[in-house]
C-alpha positions in Angstrom: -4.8 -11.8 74.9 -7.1 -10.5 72.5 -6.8 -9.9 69.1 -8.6 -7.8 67.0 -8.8 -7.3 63.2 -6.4 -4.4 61.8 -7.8 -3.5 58.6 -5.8 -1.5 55.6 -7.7 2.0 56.4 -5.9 1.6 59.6 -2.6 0.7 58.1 -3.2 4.3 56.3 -3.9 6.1 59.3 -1.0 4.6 61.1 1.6 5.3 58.0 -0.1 9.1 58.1 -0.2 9.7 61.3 0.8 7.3 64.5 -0.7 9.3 67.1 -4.3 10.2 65.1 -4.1 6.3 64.7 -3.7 5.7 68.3 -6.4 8.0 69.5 -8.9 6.2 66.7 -7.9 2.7 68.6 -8.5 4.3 71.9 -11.8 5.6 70.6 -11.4 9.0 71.0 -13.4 11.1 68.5 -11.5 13.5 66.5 -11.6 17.3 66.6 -11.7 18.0 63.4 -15.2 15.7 62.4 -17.1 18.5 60.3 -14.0 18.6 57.5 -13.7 14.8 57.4 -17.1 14.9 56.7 -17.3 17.8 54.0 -14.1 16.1 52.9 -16.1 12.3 52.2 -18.8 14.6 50.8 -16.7 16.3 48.3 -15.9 12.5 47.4 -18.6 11.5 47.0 -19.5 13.8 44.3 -16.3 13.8 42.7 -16.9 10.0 42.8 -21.0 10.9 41.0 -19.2 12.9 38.4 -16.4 10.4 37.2 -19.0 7.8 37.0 -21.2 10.1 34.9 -18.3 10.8 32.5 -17.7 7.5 32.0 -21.6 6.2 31.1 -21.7 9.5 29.1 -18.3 8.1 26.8 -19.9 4.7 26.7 -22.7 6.3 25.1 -21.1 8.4 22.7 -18.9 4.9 21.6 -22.4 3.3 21.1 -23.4 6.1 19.8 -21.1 6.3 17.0 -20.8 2.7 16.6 -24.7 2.9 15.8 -24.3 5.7 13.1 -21.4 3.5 11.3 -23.9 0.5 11.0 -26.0 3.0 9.6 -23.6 4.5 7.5 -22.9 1.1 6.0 -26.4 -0.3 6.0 -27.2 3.2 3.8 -23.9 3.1 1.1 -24.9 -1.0 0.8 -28.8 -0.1 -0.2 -27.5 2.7 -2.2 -25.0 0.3 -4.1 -27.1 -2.1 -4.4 -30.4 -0.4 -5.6 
């Protein structure tokens, strides 16, 4: 008997739905192929725009890290001269 690998997205699609996970294992395409692909799409960019946010707020923490050092450096030279 063979035994092949089950892997977690399967799992899913089993807990979702048994007989959409049955007709994957038996290879049978599914009717509904354009939305699962506008559906990855739309994750895709969701995915682009999360990852964007988050470089943007690392920047604006360097950002205002950088203008402190510079605050600092500035108030010292004033103080001191």
């Amino acid at each position: 008997m063979k035994r092949s690998v089950l892997r977690a997205s399967e799992i899913g699609a089993f807990l979702y739905c048994k007989r959409a996970w049955w007709y994957q294992r038996q290879g049978l395409a599914s009717e509904n192929e354009s939305a699962m692909l506008e559906g990855t799409f739309t994750h895709q960019a969701h995915a682009r725009q999360v990852l964007t946010a988050r470089l943007l707020r690392l920047l604006g923490w360097v950002l205002l890290a950088a203008a402190l050092i510079a605050a600092a450096v500035s108030l010292t030279l004033t103080l001191l001269g």
